[in-house]
Structures are given as C-alpha cells and as structure tokens.
N, C-alpha and C positions, 0 to 999 in steps of 0.2 A: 361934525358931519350933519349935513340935513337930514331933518326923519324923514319927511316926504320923500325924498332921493332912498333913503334906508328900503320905508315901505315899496316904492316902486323894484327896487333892484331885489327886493324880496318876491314880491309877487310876478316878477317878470321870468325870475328863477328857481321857482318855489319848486320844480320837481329836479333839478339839480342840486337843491341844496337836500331835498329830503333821502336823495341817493347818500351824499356826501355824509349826513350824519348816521344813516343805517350804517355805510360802507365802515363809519370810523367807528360806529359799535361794535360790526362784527370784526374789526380790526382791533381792537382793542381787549376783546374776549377772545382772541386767535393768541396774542401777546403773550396774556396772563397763563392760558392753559400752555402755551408752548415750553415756555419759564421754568411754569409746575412741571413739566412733562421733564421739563431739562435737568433740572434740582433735583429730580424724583429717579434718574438714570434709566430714563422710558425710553432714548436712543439709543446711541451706541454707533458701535463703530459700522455698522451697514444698516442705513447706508448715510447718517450724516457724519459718521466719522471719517470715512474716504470722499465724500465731496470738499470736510476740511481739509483733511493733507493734499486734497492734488490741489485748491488752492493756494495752499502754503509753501509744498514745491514748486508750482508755477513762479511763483514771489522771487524764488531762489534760482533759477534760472532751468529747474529740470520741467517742461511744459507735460502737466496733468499726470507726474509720477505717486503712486501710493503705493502701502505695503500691500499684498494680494490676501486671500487664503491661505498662502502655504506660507507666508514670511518671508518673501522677497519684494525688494522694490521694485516696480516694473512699472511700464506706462498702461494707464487708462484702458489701451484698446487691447490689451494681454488679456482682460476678464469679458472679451467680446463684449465692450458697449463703445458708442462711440457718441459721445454729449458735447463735445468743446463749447458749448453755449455757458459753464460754469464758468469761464475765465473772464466774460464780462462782470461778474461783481468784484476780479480780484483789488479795483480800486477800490470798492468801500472798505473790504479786507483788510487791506494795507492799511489802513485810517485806525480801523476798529478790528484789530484779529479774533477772533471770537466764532465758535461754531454758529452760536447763534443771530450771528450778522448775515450768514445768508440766509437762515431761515426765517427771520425778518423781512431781511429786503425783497423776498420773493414773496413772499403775505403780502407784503404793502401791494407789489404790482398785479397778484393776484386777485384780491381783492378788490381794488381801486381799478379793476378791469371791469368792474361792473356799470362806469360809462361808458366803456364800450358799446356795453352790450343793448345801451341807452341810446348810442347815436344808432346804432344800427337797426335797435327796433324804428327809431322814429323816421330814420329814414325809409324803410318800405314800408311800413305802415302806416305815416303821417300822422301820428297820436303821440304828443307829450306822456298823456297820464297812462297808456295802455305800455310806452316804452317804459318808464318809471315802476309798473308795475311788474314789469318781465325781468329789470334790475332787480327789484327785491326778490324773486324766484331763484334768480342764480345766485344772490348770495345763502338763497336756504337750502338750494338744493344737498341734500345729502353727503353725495359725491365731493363737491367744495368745502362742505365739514370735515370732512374725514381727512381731505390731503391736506385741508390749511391746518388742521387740530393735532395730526396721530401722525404725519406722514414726514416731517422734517425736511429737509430739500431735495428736489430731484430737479435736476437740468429739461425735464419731459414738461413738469409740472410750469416752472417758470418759461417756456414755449407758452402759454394759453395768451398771455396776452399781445402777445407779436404776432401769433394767428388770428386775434379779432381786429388787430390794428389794420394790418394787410388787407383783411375782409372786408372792414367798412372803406379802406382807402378804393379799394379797388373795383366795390359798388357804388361807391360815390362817382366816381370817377367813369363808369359805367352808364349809371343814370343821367349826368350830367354832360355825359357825349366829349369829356375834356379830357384828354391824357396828358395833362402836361407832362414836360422833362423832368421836374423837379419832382411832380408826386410819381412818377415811374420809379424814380432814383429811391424813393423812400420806400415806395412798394417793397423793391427788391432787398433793401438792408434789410424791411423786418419779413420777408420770404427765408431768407438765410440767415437770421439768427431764429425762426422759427425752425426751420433746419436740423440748425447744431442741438436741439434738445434734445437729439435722438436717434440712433440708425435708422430707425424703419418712420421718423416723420417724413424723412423726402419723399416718400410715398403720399402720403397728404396733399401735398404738391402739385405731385401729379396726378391723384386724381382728381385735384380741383383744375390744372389746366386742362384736363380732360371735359370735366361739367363746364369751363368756359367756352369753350374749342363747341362742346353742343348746345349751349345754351344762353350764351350772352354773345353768340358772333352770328350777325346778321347773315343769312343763307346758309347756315348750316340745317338747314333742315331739308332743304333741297339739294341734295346731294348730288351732282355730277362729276361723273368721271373721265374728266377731259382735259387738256393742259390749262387752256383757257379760264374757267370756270375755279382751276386752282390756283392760279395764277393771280385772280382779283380774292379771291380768297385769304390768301396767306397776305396781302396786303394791307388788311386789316388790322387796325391796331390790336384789336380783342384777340384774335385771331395769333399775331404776331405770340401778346402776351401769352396766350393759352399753350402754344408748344413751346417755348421756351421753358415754360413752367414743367412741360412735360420732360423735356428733352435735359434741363438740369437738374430734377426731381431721381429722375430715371439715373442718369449718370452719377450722383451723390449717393444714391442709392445702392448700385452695384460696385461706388468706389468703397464705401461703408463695410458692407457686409462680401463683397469679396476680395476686396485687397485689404484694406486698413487690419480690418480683424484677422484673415486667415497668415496675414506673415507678422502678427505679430505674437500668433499662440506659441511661437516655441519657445518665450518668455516662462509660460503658463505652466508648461509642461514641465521645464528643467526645472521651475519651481516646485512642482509638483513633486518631481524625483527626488528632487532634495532633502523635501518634506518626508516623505515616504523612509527615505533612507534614514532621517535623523529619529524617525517614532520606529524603524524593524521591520517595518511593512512593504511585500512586493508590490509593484504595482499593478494591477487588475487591466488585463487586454481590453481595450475598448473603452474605459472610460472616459465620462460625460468630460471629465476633463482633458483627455488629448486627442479632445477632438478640434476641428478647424474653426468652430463657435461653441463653446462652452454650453450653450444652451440648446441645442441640438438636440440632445437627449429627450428634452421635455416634447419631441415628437416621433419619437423612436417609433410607433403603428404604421408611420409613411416611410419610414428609410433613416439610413443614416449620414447620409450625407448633402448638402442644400442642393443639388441636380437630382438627387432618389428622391427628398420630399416632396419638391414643388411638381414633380413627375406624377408620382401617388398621388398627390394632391389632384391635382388639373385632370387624371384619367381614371380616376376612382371617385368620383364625385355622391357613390351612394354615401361609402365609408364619410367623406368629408361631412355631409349631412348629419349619418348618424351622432361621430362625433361634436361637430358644432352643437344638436340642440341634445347632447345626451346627458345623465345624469343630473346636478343641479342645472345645469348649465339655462334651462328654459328659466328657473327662477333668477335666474342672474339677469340674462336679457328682461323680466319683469322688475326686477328693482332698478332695471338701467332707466328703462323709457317710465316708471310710471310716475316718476318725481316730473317729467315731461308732456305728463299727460299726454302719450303716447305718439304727439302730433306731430314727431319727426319722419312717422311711416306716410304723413300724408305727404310730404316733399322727401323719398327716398332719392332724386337726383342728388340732391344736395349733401343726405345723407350718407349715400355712398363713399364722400371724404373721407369718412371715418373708417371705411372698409380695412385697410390696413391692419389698425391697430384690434378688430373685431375676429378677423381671420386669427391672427397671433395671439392673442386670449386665447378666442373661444376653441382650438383648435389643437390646444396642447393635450397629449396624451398620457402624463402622467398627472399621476390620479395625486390628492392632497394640497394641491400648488395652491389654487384659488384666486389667480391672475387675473381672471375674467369678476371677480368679485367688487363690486361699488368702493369697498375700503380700500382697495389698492389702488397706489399711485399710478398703475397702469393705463388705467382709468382716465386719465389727468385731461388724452388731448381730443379721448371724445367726446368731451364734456362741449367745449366750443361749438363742434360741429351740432351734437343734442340743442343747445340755443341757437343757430341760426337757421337751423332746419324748423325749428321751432316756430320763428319767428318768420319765416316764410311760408311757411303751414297755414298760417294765419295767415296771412296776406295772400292767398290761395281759396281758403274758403271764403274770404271778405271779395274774391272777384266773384265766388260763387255764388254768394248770396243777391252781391250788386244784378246778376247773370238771370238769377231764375224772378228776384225780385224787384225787377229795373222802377215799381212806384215809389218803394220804399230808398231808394239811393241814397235820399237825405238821411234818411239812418244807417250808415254806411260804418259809423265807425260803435254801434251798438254790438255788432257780433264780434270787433276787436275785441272793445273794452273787457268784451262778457268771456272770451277765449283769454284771455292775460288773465284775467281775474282766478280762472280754473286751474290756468298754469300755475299762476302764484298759490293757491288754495293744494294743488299738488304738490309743490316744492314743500308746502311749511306742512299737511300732513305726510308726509314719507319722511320730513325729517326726522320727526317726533315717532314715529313707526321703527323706521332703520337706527335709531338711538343715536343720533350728529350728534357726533363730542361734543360741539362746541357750544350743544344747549345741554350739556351732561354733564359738563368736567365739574359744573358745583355739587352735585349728587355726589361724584365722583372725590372731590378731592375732601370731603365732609366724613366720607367712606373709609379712607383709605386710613392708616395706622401707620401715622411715622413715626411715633415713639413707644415702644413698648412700656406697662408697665400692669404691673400684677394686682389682680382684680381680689381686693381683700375682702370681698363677699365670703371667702370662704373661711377656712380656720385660719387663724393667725401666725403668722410664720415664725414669731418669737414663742408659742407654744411647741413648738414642732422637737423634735428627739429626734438623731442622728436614726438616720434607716427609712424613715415616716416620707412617704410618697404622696406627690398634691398633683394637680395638673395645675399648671402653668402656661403659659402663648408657645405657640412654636417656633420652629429657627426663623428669623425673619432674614427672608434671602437678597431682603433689598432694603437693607440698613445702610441709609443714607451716611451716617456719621463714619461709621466704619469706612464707605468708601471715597468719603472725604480724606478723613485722614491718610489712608494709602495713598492717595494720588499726591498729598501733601509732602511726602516721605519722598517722590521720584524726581530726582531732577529732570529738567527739561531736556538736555541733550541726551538720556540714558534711552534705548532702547529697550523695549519691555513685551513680553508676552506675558496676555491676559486675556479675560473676558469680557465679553461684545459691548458688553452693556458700560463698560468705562472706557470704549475705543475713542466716545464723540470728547470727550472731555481732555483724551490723551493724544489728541489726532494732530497737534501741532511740532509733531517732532518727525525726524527720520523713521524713525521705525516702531510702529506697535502693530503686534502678529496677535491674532487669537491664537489662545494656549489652545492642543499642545504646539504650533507651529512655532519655532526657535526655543524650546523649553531648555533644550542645555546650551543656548548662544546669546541668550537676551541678558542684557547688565541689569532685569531687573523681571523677576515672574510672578504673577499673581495666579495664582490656583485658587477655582471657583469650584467648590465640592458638586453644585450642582449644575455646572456650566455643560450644557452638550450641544453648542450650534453646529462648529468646526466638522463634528463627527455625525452630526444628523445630515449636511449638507454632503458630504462626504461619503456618506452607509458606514463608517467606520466600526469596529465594536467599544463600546463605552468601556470596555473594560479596559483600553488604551489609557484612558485618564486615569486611572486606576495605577495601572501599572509603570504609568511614567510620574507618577507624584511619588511613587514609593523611591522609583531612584530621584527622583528630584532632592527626598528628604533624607537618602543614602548617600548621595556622592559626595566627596571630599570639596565640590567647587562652591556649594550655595549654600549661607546661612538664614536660614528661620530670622525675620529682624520684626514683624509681626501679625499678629491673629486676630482676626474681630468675624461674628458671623459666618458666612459662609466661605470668607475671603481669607488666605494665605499670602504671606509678601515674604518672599528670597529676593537676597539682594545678593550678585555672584562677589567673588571677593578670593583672598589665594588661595592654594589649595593646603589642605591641614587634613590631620589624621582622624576617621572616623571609628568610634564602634563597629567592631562586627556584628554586633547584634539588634536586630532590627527593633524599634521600637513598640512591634506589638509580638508578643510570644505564644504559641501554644503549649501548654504542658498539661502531663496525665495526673501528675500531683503536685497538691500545691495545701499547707501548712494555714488553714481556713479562720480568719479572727472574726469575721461577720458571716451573717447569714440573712441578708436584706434580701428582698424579692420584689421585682419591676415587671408587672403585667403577666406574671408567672413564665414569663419567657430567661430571664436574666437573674442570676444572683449576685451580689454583691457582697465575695467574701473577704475584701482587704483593698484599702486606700489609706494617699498620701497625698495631703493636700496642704500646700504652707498658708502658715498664719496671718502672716502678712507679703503684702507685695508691692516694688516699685514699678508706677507706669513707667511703660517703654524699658523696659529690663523683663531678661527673660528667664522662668522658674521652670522649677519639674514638678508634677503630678506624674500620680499614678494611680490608675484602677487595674484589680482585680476581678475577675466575670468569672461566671461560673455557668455554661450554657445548659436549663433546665427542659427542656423538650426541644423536641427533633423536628419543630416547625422552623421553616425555613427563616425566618423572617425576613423575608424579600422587601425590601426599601425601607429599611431600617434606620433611622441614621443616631449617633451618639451624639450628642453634646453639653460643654458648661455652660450653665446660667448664672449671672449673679443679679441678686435683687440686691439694689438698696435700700438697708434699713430703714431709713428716714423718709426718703423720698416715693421708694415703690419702682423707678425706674430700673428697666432691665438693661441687661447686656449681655450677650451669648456669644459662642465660638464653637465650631463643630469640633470634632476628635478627630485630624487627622489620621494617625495612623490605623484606627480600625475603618475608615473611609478609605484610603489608598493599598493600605496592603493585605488586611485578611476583615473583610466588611463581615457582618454578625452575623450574615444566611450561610457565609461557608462555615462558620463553627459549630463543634459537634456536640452531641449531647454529651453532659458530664463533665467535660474537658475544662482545664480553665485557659483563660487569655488575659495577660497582663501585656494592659496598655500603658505605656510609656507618655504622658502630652507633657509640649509645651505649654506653658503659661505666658503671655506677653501681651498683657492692658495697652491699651494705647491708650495716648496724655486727653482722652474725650471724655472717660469716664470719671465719674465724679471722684475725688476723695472721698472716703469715708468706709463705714462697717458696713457688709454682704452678708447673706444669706447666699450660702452657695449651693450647687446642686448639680446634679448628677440626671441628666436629661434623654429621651428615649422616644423618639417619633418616628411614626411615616406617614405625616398627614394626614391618617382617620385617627389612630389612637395614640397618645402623647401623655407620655406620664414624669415625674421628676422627683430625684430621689435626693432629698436634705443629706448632706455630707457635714455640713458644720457649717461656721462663721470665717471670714477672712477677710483682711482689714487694708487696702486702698490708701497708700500715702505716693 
C-alpha cells in the first residue's frame, strides 16, 4: 500500500478514525467489565435472564414466551411490557446461544452509535472537530456508562440507535429538500424498530411528528383555518411525514398499552393465584398485580386505573408539579442535564421528544423506585434526544452570536468549537463525579474478594483448642464457585426454582421460577438463605421463605444433593419415608459435655462432627446450643467454615435448619436446641486437612468457634 495514499486517507479521516478508536476503547472496557459482571453473577434472571429465554423461546416457535414472577410461562406482554424489538438479535442467538450475545451485540450498536451522533453534529453545525468532540461526550456521558457497564440488555436501551439513524436521515433529508422513496422507506424501518423498544416510545414518535408538523413544515407558523390553506398544507412532504408519525405513533401507542397488555393480564393473574395457592397465601383485593398493567400501582396518588390517571393527571396539574419536582427528584433532573451542560433547555422544542419517558419516571408515586435515576435503563431513550437538543442548542446560539455579532461571522464556528468543548468537559467531569462503572470496574474488580481466605495475621490455627473462638471473613453470599458448581449439577431440560441472581445463566430452558415460585413443582430447587427479591417485589412476609424451606427439607418429595455458601440444591426424586422429627429441636434439658461460649450470646454444650469426608456424598453433624440471654439476636445467621490447612483457602455453608425452621432470635434463654446439618462438599473443594468451625454473624459482629480437624478425600 502507498504511504502517501496511507497519510492522506489518514488525514482526510482523521476525526472518524479518532471516534473509531475511542468508540472501540470504550467497547472494549464495556466487554471486559460486562464478562466480570457476568462471571461475578451481578445479573440474573431480571432482567437479562428473561430477554434470554424469550429469545430462546422465540427460536422454538413460542414468539417472546418466559417464565413470569409467579412460575408460569406466559408471553411478554402478561408482565405489561411490550419490547418485540428483542427478536431482531434472535439470528446472532441462533449462531452464538449465550446471555451474553445480546449484551454484546447491543454495546457494539450502542456504542458505535457515536457516528451518529458525528454525522448529526456535523451536519447542523458544519464542524468536523466540534462534531468529533460531541462523539467523545456521549460516549462519557454517565448515563451511557451505566446502561452499557451495570444494565445488561433492554430492548428500550438497543432503540438509541434507530432513533439517531432516523434523526439524522430525516434532517438530512430535510436540509437537503430530497425525500427520496428509498430514504422514506429506511426512515420508516428504523421509526418502527425504534418503536418496538418499548410501549410508551411510540410516544417519541409522536411527539417528534408533532415538532415536525411545527417546525420543519414550511407555513406552519402561519396558521390558517380554512380548507384551502389545509389542503396545500398536508401536501407537503414534511408535513405528510409529520402526521403519519403522529397518527402511527398515537395508534401503536394505544394498541400497546390498551389492548396488547390489558387482555393479556389474565395470564398474570391466574399465575398469580397459583402462586399464591402453592405458598398458603390469599390473595390481597387490589393488587399491583391484578391489575390491567402491572405497573399501575407505581401511580396509585392519581387513580387506579389508566382513564382515573391520565384524568388526575391532566386536571390536577398543582399535584403533577409537586410530584414531578418532589423529593430527590430536582437532583435527578440535575444529574440528567448537567453531564449536558444543561443546553437541551435552550432547544426545549426538540426536547420535548423525550416528554414521555420524563412524565413516566418523574411521576411515579411510589416512594423507593428510583426510575427517574441516571443509573436506570429507563433513562436509555432520553439520552438521544439530551444529544440532539444539545447539538441544536448550539447551533442556536452559533445563529446568535452570527445575529448580535454580524463583524465577527468569520469566527462563526469559535462559539461551536468552545460549547462542544464544555459539553465534552461536562460529560467527562460527571462521569468521574457520578462514579461511570466503566472508568470504576478496575477499582472495583481489585476490591472485590472472590476467594476467601483466612488472614494469619492473627493466632495460628494449629495452636487453637476445641472451644477457642477467632474471627474469620463472613458468609460470602456470592461465592462464585459454589454457584458454578450448582448450575453444573442441573440439567438443561430440568426445570428449577431458584434465586435471581443464577436466572441469566439458567435462562436457556423452559422453565426457571424465582424461589419460592414452583418450590414443590420444580425438578430441581435452589434455596438462597439470603435471597428476598420475589417477596420484596411482592410485600410478601420473609418469613415465607422461612417456612417453605422447612417443608421443602420435610417433605418425603426432595433430597438434599448439595450445600455450598448460601446456596441449597434439592433435586425432586420418588417419594420415601421421612423422620418425624424435624432437624432442629428445642428442649428444656439436655445431658451438657461442653461449655464453649460465642459472643456471650450462645453456648456450645455438645457436637458431632465426622473425621473425615467424601466430596459430593452427604454426612450428619450436629450441634448443641445453649441460648445464654434473652437478646433477641435479630439477623443472626449460623454457619460452617472450613479452612484449609495448607492453603488458608475458605469454604462455608450456612445451617439450614436453624435458618428455615426456628432461626436463633426465637430461642429462649436457657433452653437448648439441637441442630441436625447436613454435610455435602462439593467436588471444588480441595482435598486435604480443615480446620473446622463453628461460625456466627449478622454482619457487624462475626465470631467462629474451632470444633476440631476434618479431613477432605
């Protein structure tokens, strides 16, 4: 290849290519932290474990079916969303099955949408380096860290760049006075797969045919109301395009959110009951869930039904006010606009695109949500409009300046340059303010502890005497290895209730429920001691999980097959004869061989602990307690450690049965309790000789009581 030819095609293209290698920096740092985040079980099954399975059923012929909340299959629009824009990645899917094929492929388009955002600056502003500079802004902005870093896939999010394709086709196309057939025809594909990203983007739509209809259609400004006058009017191609937009916008709209969703919630519900019936619980009059949009609820201040809100809404407009800018909510609009250097208030026509989704955040009435927050993917589609109002803002005050200072014109593109410059200067300080993962995750992953192991700073554990208490790490709730190996144990066709956080990795099958949903139906259940999504979404009382793990580890249907960390695995299998006697006991006497004492809360008067053990085969233990004061010990949790000798590496497992059936705050002073555990190593832990123990936390204070030695073949 010539260099001359090299140097020219360089210097001809020198701010496309310096987009191209930002773009593929920050692509490349979006990669690795997604990876980690993936490895690390920072997903889960909501929401990248339901955009895998309705890909996966699509594959299969059932179009956008997943398991729900309650552990039914049902389609898509049962949990009131309506996205079909997910079915365009099911081909790379097909290729590459993987959760994180589409969280990929939507980073790449995401990202590499920051030519867009290149041609559009350059096109209203006439500036190479000032568009170049407006690229690098949006790939810092905050808001784009967070849904390309922490957010995994949403069909909302992969819309951004079919809404900046359509923008620039359609100002292009605008400035240049040419409507071809061909770029109409394109316009509209990516109008409607901007669309499907979302129920409430057809709003988007429309009110961008709205700002066309006033502002890019010759004589609208002079309004006449007469046939005539409408008549040359609507002839107009601008014109043509703008109600269309409005008129399909409007109609996808109201097909969305009042037909699609309202007939397909009796899905929702009968799952609901189901749900309801298989945990003992009535169902509650009025619940967020039987109602005609699941999300409904979250504006309960205006009404309960979408004709009582939008009512409240539209004739109560103090209330809407207060709402909108109440509580955090002014700091939220401040971290929205100030990575924008606030210059989308100077073009609020344009801005007003984004009303939709601004109303819907900022408007919810229950309290905790944080919708309206920078970190949420909700965020996703007013990011676009934030950049091109942006980018028109500037090209607004550039006619202002030309306006007030017609000697200076030749310096025309000085107040660009110097407004891009600020914008980009705002993007990269908020990011660094608002903590963008994606300039964090090396802090972050440097930080984090994915292998336990016991810090010999203090006394030596081979000095140690049966009784002798140390502090040790805590239960580690996100012990990677343990939920490796569970997931290894499942076959693929088995249906499984479990917790959220191994949804995204189990999402390629018919059926995976968060526990407790199908807990006595699933062919395979993971009990997460400290799992409460299901039931916080829900208001449920925790004490449900409590009391369905004890018959879980009661009933004649499901055996124990193994323990690691926080996590339990029953696998169902026939039915067989159990004890009556539940694995943890209260008694007023008890025959006392120790007298060990844990935080003066606990004694330890008699244990059984075997000498040796086979991974993946399952033993008995047992401890004896002795409850020493009548503090309650509210979030207390039990469990075993084992250190390896040699190594220092940990491995822990909670005690279920004083977690499921009588936890340490209901026991009474004096009394004793003999816990019954299982034992069952999984084949990850090392061979070799343990330091065992006898463990006792609730995250402030953590103490571990040496039991003896036990030996790992």
């Amino acid at each position: 290849m010539n260099i001359s030819n090299v140097k020219k095609f360089i210097k001809g293209n020198i701010y496309l290519i310096a987009i191209f290698l930002f773009s593929s920096i920050h692509f490349m740092v979006a990669l690795k932290l997604n990876q980690f985040r993936y490895n690390n079980y920072d997903f889960g099954k909501f929401d990248l474990g339901n955009m895998t399975q309705m890909v996966w059923y699509t594959l299969r012929g059932r179009f956008m079916y997943l398991t729900d909340y309650f552990g039914s299959n049902v389609p898509r629009w049962s949990m009131s969303h309506v996205d079909p824009l997910i079915v365009l990645f099911a081909p790379i899917f097909a290729i590459i099955p993987h959760p994180l094929t589409l969280v990929f492929s939507q980073l790449f388009i995401v990202v590499f949408a920051s030519f867009l955002i290149y041609l559009i600056a350059d096109l209203e502003l006439k500036s190479k380096f000032s568009a170049c500079l407006i690229s690098f802004a949006y790939l810092l902005n905050p808001s784009i860290g967070f849904i390309n870093g922490t957010m995994g896939f949403h069909a909302v999010t992969a819309a951004i760049p079919f809404f900046l394709g359509a923008f620039y086709l359609f100002e292009k196309m605008h400035k240049e006075n040419s409507f071809t057939k061909r770029n109409i025809i394109i316009f509209w594909v990516l109008l409607i797969l901007t669309m499907a990203g979302k129920e409430q983007v057809p709003l988007y739509i429309l009110m961008w045919g709205i700002f066309i209809l006033l502002f890019r259609t010759p004589g609208a400004g002079v309004l006449k109301f007469n046939k005539e006058w409408f008549s040359s009017f609507i002839k107009l191609k601008t014109a043509k395009i703008g109600l269309s937009m409005v008129f399909v916008g409007f109609a996808w709209f109201i097909t969305a959110f009042f037909i699609i969703i309202p007939r397909n919630a009796h899905y929702r519900v009968d799952s609901y009951n189901k749900f309801l019936d298989s945990i003992g619980v009535e169902i509650e009059a009025g619940s967020d869930v039987t109602r005609e949009n699941y999300f409904l609820g979250r504006y309960a201040q205006f009404g309960e039904s979408y004709t009582e809100i939008i009512f409240n809404m539209v004739t109560n407009p103090d209330r809407l006010i207060r709402i909108f800018f109440g509580g955090d909510r002014l700091d939220s609009l401040d971290r929205t606009f100030k990575p924008v250097s606030y210059l989308p208030l100077i073009n609020p026509a344009m801005l007003l695109i984004s009303l939709p989704d601004f109303l819907m955040n900022y408007l919810v009435t229950e309290s905790g949500l944080g919708v309206e927050n920078i970190e949420n993917h909700r965020i996703s589609m007013i990011i676009p409009v934030l950049f091109v109002s942006s980018i028109y803002a500037i090209g607004i005050l550039k006619g202002i300046f030309e306006e007030l200072l017609p000697k200076l014109k030749k310096y025309k593109k000085v107040p660009v340059i110097g407004l891009s410059f600020i914008l980009l200067f705002s993007s990269f300080d908020t990011t660094v303010k608002y903590n963008n993962p994606m300039y964090l995750w090396f802090t972050q992953a440097i930080m984090r502890r994915v292998s336990a192991v016991y810090d010999k700073s203090g006394k030596e554990l081979s000095k140690l005497e049966v009784g002798e208490v140390v502090r040790l790490p805590d239960l580690d709730i996100k012990d990677v290895q343990c939920a490796d190996a569970i997931i290894d144990l499942i076959p693929k066709n088995a249906s499984v209730s479990g917790p959220d956080n191994l949804g995204d990795r189990m999402s390629m099958r018919e059926t995976y429920a968060i526990f407790p949903a199908l807990w006595n139906e699933a062919d395979y259940v993971i009990v997460d001691v400290q799992s409460r999504k299901l039931l916080t979404i829900l208001n449920l009382n925790t004490n449900i999980i409590k009391d369905l793990t004890e018959s879980l580890i009661s009933t004649e249907q499901y055996d124990l097959i193994m323990a690691c960390g926080n996590l339990y695995l029953f696998k169902q299998g026939d039915p067989r004869d159990r004890s009556s006697l539940l694995p943890i006991q209260e008694r007023y006497q008890y025959d006392e061989k120790h007298n060990f004492n844990i935080l003066d809360l606990l004694e330890i008067v008699d244990f059984e602990t075997p000498e040796k053990v086979e991974r993946e085969k399952l033993y008995d233990g047992k401890i004896v307690y002795k409850k020493s004061t009548n503090d309650g010990m509210d979030g207390f949790l039990i469990y075993m450690t084992f250190v390896n000798q040699n190594t220092g590496e940990i491995f822990q497992v909670a005690n279920l049965p004083s977690f499921s059936i009588l936890r340490p705050y209901q026991w009474t002073k004096n009394f004793y309790y003999i816990e019954n555990i299982d034992i069952a190593l999984p084949s990850y832990v090392d061979p070799g000789d343990y330091y065992l123990f006898l463990s006792l936390s609730n995250k402030i204070k953590m103490r571990s009581m040496y039991l003896g030695n036990v030996f790992v073949e």
